[in-house]
CHARMM internal coordinates of N, CA and C (Angstrom, degrees):
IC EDIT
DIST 1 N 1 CA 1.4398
DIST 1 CA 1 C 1.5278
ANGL 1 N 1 CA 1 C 111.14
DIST 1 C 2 N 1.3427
ANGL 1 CA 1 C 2 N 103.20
DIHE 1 N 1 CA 1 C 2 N 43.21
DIST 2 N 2 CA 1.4736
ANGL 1 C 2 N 2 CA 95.32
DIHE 1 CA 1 C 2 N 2 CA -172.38
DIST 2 CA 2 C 1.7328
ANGL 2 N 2 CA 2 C 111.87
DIHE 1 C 2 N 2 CA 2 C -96.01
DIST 2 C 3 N 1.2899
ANGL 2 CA 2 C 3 N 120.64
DIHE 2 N 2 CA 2 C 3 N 3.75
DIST 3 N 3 CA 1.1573
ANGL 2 C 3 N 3 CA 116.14
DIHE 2 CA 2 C 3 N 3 CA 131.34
DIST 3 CA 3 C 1.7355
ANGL 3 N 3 CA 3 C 165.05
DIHE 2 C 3 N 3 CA 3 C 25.16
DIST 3 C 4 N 2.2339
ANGL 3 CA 3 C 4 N 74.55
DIHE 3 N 3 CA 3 C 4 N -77.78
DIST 4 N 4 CA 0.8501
ANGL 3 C 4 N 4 CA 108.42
DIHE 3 CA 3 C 4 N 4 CA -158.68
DIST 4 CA 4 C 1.5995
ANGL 4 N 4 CA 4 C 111.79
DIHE 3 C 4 N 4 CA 4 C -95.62
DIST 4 C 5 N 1.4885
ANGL 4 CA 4 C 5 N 105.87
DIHE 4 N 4 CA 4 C 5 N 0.40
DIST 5 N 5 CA 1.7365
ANGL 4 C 5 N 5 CA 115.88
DIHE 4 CA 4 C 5 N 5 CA -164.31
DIST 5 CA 5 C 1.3759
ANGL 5 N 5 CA 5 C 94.38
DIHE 4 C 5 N 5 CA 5 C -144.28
DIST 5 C 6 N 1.5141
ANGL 5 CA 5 C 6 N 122.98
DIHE 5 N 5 CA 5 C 6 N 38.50
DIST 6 N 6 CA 1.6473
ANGL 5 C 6 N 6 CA 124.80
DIHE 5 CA 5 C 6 N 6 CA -172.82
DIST 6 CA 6 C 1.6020
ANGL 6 N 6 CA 6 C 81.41
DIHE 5 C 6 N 6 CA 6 C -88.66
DIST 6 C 7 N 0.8379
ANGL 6 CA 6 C 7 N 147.54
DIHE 6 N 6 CA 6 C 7 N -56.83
DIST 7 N 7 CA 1.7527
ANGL 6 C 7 N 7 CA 151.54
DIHE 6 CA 6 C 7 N 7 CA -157.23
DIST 7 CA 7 C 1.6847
ANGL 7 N 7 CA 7 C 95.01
DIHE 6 C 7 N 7 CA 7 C -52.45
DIST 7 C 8 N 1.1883
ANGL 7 CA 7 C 8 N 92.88
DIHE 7 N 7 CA 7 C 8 N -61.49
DIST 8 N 8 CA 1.7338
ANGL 7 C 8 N 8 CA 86.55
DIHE 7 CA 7 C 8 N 8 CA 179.12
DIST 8 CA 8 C 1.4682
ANGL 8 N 8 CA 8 C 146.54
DIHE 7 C 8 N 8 CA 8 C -119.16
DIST 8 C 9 N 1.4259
ANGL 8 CA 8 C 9 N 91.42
DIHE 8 N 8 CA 8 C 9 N 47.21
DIST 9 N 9 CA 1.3788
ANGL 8 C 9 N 9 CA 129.84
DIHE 8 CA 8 C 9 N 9 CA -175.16
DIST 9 CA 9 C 1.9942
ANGL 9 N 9 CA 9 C 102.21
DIHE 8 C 9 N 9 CA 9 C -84.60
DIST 9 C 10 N 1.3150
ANGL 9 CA 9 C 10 N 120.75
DIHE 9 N 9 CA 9 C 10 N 167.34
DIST 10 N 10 CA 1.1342
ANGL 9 C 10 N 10 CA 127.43
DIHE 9 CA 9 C 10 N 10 CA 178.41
DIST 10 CA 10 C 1.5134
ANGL 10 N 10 CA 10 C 108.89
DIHE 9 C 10 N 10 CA 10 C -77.89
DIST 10 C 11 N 1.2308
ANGL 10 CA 10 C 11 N 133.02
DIHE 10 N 10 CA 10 C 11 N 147.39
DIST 11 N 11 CA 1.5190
ANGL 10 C 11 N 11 CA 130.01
DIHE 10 CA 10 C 11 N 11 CA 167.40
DIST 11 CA 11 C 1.0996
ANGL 11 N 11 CA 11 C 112.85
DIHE 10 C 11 N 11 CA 11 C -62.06
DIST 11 C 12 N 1.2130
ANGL 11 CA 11 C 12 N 126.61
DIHE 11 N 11 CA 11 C 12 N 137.05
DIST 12 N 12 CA 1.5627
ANGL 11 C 12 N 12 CA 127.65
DIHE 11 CA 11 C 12 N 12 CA 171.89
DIST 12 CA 12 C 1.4304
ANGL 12 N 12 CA 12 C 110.63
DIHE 11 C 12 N 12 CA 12 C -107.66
DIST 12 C 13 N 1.1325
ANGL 12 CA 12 C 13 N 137.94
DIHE 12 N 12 CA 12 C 13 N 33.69
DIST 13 N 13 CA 1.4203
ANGL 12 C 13 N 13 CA 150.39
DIHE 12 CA 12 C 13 N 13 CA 174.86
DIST 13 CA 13 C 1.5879
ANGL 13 N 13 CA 13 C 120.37
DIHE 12 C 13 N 13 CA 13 C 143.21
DIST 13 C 14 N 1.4521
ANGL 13 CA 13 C 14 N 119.76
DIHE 13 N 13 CA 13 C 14 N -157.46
DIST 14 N 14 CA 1.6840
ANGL 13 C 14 N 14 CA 124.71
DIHE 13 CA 13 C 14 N 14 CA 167.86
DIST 14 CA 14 C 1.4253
ANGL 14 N 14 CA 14 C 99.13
DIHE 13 C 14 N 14 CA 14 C -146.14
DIST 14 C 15 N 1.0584
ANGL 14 CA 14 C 15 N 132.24
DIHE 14 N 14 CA 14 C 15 N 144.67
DIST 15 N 15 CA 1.4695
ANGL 14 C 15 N 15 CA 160.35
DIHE 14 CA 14 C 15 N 15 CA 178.87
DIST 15 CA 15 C 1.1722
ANGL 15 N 15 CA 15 C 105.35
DIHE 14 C 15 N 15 CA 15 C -133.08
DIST 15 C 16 N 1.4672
ANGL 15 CA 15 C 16 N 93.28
DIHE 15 N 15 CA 15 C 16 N 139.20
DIST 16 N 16 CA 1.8102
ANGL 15 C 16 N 16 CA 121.34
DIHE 15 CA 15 C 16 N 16 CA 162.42
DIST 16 CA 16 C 1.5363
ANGL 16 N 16 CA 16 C 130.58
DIHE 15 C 16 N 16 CA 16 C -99.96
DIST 16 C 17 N 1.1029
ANGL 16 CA 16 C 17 N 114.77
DIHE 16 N 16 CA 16 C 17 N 125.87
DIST 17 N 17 CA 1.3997
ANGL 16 C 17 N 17 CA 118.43
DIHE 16 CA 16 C 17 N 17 CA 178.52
DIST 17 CA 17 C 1.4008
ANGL 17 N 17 CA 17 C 115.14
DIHE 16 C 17 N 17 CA 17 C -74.22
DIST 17 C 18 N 1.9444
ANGL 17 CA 17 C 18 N 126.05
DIHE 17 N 17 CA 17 C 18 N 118.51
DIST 18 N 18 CA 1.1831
ANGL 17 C 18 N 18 CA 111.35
DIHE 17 CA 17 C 18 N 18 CA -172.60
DIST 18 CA 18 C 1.4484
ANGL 18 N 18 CA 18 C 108.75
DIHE 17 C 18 N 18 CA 18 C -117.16
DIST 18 C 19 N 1.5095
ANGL 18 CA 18 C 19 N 109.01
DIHE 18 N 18 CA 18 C 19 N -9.26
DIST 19 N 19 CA 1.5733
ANGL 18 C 19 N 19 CA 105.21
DIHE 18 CA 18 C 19 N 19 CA 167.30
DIST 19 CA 19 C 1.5867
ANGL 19 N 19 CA 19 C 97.02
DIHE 18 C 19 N 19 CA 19 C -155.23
DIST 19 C 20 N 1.2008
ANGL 19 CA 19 C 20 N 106.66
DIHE 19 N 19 CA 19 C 20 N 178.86
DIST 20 N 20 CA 1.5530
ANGL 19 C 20 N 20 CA 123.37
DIHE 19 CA 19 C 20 N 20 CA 146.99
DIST 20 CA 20 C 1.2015
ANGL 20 N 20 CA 20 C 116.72
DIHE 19 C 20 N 20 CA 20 C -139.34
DIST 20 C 21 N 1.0834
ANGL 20 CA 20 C 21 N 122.50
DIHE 20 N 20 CA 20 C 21 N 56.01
DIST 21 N 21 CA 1.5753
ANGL 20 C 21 N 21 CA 137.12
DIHE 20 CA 20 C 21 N 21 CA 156.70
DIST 21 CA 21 C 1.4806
ANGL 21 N 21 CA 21 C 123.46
DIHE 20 C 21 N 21 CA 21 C -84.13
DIST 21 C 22 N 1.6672
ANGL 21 CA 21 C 22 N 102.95
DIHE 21 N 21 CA 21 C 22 N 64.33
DIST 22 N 22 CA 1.1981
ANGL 21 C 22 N 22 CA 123.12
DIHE 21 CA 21 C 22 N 22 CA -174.85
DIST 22 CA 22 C 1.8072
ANGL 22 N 22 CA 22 C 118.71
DIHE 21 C 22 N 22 CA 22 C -74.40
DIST 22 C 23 N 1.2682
ANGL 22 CA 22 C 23 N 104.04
DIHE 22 N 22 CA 22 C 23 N 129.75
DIST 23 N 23 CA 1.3551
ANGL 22 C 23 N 23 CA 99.45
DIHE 22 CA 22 C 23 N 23 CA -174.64
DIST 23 CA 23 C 2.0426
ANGL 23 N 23 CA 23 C 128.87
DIHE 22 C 23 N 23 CA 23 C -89.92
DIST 23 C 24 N 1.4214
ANGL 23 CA 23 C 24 N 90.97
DIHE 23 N 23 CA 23 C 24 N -15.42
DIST 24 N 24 CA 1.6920
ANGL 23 C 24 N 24 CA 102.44
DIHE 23 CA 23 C 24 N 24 CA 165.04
DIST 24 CA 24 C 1.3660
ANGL 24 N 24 CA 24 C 108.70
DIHE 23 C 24 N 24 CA 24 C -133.89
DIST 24 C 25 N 1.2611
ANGL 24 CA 24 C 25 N 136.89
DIHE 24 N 24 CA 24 C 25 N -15.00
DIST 25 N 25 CA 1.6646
ANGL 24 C 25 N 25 CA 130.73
DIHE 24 CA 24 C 25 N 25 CA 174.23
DIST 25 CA 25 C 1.3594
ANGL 25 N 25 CA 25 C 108.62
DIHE 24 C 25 N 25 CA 25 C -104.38
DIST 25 C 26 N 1.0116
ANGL 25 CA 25 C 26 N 135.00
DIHE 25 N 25 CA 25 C 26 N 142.16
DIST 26 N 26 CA 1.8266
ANGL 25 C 26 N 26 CA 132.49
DIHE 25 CA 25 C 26 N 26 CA 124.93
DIST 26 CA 26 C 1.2506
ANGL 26 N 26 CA 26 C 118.75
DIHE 25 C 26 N 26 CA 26 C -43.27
DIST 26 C 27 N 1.2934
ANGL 26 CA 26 C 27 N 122.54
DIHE 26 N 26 CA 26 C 27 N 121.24
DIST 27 N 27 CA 1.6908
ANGL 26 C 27 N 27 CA 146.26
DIHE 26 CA 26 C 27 N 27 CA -148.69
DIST 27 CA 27 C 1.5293
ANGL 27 N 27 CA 27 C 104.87
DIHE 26 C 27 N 27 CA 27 C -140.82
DIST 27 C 28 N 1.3850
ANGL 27 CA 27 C 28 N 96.97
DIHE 27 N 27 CA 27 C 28 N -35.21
DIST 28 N 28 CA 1.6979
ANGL 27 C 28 N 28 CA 80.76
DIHE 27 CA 27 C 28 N 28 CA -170.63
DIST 28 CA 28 C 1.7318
ANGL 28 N 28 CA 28 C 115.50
DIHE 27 C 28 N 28 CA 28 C -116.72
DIST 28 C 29 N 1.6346
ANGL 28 CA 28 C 29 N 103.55
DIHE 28 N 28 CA 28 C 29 N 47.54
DIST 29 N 29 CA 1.2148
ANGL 28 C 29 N 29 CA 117.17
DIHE 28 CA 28 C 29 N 29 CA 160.61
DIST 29 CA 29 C 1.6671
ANGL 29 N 29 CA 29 C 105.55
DIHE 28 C 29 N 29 CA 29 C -99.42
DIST 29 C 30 N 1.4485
ANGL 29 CA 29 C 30 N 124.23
DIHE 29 N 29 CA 29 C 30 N -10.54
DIST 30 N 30 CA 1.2244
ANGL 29 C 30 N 30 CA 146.63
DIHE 29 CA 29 C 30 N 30 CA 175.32
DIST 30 CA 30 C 1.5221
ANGL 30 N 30 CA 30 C 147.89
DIHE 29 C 30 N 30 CA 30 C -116.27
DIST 30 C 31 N 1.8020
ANGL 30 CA 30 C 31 N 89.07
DIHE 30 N 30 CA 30 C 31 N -2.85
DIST 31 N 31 CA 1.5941
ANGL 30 C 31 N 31 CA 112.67
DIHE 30 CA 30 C 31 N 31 CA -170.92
DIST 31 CA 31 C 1.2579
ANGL 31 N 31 CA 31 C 84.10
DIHE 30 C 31 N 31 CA 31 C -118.52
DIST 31 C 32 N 1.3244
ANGL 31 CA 31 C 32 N 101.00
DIHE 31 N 31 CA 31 C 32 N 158.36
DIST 32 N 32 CA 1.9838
ANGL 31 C 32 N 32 CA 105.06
DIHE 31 CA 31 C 32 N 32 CA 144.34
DIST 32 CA 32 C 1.5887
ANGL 32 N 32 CA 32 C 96.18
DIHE 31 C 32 N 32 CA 32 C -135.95
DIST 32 C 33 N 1.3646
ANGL 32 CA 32 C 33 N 116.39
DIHE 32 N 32 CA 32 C 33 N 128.87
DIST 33 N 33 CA 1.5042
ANGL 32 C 33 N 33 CA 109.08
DIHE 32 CA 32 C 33 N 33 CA 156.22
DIST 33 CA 33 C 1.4361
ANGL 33 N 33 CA 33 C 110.05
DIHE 32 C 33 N 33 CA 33 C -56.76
DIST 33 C 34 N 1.8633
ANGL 33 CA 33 C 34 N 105.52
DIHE 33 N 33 CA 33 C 34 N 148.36
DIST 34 N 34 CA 1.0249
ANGL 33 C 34 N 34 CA 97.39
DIHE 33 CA 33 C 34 N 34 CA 170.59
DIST 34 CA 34 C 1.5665
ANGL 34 N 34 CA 34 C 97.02
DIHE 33 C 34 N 34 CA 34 C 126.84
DIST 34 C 35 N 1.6696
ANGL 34 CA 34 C 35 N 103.19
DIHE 34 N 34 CA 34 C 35 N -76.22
DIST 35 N 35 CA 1.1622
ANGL 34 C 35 N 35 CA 136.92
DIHE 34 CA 34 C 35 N 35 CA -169.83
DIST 35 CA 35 C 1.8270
ANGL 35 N 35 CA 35 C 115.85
DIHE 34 C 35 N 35 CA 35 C -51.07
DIST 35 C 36 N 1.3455
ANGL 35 CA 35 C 36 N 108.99
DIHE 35 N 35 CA 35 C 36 N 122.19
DIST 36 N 36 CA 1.8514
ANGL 35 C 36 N 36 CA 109.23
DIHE 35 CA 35 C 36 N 36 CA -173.01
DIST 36 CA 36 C 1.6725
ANGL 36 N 36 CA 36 C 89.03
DIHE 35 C 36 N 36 CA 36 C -96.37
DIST 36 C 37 N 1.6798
ANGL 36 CA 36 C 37 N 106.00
DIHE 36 N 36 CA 36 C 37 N 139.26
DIST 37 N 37 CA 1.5907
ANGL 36 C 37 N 37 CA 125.62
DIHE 36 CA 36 C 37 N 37 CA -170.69
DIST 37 CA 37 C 1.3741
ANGL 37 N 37 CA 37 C 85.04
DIHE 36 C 37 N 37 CA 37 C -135.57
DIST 37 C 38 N 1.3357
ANGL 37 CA 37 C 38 N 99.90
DIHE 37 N 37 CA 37 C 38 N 130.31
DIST 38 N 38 CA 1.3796
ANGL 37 C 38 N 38 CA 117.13
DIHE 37 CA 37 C 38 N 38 CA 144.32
DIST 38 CA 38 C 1.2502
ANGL 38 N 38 CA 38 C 148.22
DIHE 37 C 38 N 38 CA 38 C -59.05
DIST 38 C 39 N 1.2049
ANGL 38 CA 38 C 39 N 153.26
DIHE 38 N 38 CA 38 C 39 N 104.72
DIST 39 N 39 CA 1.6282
ANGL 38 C 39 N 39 CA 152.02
DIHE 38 CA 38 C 39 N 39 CA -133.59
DIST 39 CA 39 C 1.4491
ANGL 39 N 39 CA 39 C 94.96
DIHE 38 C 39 N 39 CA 39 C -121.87
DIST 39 C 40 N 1.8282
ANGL 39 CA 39 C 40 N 98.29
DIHE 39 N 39 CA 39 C 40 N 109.55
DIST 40 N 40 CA 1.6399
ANGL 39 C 40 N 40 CA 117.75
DIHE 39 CA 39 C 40 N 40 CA 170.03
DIST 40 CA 40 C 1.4618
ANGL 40 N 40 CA 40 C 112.21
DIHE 39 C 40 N 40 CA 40 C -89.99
DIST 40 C 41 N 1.5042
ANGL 40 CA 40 C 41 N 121.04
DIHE 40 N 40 CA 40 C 41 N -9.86
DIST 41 N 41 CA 1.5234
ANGL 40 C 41 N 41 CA 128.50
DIHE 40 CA 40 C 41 N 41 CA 160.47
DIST 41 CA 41 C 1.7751
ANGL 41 N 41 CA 41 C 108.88
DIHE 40 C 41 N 41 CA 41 C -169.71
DIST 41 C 42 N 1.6639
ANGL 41 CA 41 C 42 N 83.10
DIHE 41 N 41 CA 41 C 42 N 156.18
DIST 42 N 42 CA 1.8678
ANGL 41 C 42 N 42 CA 82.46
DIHE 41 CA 41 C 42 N 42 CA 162.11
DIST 42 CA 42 C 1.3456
ANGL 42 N 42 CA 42 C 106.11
DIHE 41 C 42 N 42 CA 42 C -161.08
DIST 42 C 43 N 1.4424
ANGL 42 CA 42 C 43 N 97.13
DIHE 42 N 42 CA 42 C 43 N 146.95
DIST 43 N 43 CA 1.6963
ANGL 42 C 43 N 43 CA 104.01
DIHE 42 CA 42 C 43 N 43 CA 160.27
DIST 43 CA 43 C 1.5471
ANGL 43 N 43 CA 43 C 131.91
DIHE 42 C 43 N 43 CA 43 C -127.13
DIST 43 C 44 N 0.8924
ANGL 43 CA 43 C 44 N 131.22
DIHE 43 N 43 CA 43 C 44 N -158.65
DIST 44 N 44 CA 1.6699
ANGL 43 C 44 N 44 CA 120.49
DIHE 43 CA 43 C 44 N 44 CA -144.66
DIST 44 CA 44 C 1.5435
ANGL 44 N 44 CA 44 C 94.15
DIHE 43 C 44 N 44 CA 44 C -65.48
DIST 44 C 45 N 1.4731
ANGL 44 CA 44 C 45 N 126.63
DIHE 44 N 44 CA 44 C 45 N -28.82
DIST 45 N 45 CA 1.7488
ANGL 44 C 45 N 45 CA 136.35
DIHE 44 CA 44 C 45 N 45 CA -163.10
DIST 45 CA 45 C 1.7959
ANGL 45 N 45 CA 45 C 101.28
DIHE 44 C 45 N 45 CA 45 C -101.25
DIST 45 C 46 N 0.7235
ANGL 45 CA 45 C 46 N 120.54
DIHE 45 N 45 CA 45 C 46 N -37.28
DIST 46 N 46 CA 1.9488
ANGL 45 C 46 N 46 CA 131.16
DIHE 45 CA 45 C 46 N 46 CA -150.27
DIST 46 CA 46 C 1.3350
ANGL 46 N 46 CA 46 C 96.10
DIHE 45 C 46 N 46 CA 46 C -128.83
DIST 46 C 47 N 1.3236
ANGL 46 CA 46 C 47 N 96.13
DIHE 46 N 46 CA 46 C 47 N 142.93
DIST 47 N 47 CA 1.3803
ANGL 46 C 47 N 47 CA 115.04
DIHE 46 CA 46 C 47 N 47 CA 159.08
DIST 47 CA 47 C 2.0254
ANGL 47 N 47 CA 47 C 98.47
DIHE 46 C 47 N 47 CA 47 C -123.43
DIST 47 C 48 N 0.8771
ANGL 47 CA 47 C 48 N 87.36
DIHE 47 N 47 CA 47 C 48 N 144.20
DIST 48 N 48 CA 1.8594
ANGL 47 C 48 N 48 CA 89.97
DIHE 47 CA 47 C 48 N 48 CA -168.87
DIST 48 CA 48 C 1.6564
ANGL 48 N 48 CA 48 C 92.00
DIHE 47 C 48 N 48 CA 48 C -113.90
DIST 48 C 49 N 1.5838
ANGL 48 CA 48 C 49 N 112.14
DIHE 48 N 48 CA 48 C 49 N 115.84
DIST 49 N 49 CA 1.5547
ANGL 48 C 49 N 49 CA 102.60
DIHE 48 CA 48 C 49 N 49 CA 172.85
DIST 49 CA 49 C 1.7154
ANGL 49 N 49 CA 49 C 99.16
DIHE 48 C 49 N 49 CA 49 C -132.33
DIST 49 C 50 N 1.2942
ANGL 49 CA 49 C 50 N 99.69
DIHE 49 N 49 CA 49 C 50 N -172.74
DIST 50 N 50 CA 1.6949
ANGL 49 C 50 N 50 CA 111.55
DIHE 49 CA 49 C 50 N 50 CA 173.72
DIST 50 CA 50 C 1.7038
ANGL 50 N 50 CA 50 C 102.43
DIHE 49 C 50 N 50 CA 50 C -100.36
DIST 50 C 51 N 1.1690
ANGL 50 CA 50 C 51 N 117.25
DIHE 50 N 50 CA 50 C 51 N 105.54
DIST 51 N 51 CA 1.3290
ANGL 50 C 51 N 51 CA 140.41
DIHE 50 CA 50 C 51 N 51 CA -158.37
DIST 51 CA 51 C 1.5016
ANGL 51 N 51 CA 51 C 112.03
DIHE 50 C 51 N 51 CA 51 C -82.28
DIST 51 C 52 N 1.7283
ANGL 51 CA 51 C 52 N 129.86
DIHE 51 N 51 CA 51 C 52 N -160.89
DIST 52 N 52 CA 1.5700
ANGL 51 C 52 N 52 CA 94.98
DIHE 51 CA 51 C 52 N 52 CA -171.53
DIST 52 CA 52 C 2.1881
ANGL 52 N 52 CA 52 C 87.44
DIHE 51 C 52 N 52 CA 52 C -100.29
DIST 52 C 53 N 1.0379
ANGL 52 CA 52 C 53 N 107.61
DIHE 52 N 52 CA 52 C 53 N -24.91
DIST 53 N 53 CA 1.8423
ANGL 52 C 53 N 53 CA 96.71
DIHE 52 CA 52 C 53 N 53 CA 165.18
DIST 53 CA 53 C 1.6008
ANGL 53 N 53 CA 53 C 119.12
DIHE 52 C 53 N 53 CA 53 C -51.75
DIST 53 C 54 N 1.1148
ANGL 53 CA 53 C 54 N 128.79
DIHE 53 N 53 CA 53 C 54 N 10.57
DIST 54 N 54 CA 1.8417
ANGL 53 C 54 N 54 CA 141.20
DIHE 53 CA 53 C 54 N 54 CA -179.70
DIST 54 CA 54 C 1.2374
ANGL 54 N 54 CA 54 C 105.03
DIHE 53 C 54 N 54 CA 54 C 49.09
DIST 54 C 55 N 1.4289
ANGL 54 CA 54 C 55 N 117.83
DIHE 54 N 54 CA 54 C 55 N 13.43
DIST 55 N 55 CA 1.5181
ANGL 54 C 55 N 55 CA 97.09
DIHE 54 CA 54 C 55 N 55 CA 152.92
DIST 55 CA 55 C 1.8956
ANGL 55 N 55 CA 55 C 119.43
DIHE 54 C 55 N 55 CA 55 C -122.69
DIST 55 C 56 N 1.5074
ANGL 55 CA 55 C 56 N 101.56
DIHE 55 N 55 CA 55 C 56 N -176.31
DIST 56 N 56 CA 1.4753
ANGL 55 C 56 N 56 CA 102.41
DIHE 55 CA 55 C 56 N 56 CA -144.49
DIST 56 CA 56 C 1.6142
ANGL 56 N 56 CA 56 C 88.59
DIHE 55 C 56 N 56 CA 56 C -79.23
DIST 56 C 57 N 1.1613
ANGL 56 CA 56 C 57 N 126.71
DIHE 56 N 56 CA 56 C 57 N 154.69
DIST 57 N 57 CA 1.5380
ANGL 56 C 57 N 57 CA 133.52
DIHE 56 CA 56 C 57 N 57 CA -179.47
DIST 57 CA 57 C 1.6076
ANGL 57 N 57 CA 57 C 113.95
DIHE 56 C 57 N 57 CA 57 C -148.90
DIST 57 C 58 N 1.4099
ANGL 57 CA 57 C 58 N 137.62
DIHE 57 N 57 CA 57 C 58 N 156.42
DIST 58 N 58 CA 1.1775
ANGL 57 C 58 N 58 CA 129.76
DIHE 57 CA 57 C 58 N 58 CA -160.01
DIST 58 CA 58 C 1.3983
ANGL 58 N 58 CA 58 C 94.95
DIHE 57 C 58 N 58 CA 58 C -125.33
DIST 58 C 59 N 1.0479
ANGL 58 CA 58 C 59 N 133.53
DIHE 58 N 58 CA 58 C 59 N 104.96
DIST 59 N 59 CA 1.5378
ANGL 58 C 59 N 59 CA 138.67
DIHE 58 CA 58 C 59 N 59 CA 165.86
DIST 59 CA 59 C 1.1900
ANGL 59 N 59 CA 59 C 127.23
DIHE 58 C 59 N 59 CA 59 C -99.88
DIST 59 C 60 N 1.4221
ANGL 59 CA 59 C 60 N 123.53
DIHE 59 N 59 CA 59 C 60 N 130.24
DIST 60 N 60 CA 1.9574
ANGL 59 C 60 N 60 CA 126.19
DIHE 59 CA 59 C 60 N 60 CA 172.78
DIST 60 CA 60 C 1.0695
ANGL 60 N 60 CA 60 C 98.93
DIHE 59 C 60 N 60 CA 60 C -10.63
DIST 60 C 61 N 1.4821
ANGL 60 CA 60 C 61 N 139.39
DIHE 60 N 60 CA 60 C 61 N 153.63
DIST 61 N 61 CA 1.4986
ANGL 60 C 61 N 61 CA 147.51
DIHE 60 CA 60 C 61 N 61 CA 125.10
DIST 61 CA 61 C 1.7001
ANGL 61 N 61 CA 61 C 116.09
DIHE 60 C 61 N 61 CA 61 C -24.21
DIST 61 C 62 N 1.6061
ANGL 61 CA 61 C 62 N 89.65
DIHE 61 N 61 CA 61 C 62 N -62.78
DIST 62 N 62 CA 1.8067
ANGL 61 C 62 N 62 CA 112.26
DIHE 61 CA 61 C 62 N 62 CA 161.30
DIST 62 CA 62 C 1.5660
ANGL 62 N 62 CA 62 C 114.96
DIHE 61 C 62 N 62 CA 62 C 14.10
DIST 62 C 63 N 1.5055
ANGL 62 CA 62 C 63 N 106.85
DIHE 62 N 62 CA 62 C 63 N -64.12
DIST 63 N 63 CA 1.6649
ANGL 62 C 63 N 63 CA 124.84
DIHE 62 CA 62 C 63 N 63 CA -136.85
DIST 63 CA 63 C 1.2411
ANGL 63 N 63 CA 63 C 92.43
DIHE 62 C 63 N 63 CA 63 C -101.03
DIST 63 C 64 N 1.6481
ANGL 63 CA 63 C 64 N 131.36
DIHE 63 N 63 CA 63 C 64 N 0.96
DIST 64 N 64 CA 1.8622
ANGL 63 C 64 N 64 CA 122.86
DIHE 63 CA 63 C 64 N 64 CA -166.61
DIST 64 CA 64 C 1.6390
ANGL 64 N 64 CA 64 C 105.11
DIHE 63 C 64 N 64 CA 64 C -143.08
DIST 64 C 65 N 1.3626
ANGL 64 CA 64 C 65 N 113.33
DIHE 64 N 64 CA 64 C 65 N 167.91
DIST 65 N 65 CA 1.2427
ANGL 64 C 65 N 65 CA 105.42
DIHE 64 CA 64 C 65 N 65 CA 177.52
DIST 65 CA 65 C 1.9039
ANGL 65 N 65 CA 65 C 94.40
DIHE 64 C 65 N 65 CA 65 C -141.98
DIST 65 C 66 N 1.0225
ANGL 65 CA 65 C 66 N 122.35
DIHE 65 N 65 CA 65 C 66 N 172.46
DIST 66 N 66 CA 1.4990
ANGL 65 C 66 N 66 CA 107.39
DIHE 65 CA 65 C 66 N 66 CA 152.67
DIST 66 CA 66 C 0.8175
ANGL 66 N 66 CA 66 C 137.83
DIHE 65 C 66 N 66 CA 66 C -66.00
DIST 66 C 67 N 1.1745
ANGL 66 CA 66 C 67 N 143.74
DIHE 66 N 66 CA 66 C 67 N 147.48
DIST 67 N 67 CA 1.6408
ANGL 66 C 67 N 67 CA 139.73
DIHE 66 CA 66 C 67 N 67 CA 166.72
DIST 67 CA 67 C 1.4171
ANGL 67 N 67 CA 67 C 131.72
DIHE 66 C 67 N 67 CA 67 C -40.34
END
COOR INIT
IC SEED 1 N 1 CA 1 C
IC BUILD
């Protein structure tokens, strides 16, 4: 259920948003290029951050680069 404490979990890095040129979701009602997100987890597909709606969301790797 770890889930359930992603909000107030430690950051595990910062990511950059470099597009939302999503090819099956709408992304950029929730992305902004541009924009550095904080990463409360990730795995080999997702990076899971606190998005610009304030809650936690799991997005492609795809869409960020590092800072």
């Amino acid at each position: 259920m770890i889930h359930l404490t992603w909000r107030e979990r430690e950051t595990i890095k910062k990511v950059k948003c470099v597009h939302t040129n999503a090819k099956k979701y709408i992304v950029n009602n929730v992305l902004t290029e541009g924009h550095v997100y904080d990463v409360k987890n990730e795995t080999e597909e997702f990076y899971y951050i606190i998005d610009n709606s304030g809650k936690v969301g799991g997005f492609y790797k795809e869409y960020f680069v590092d800072p």
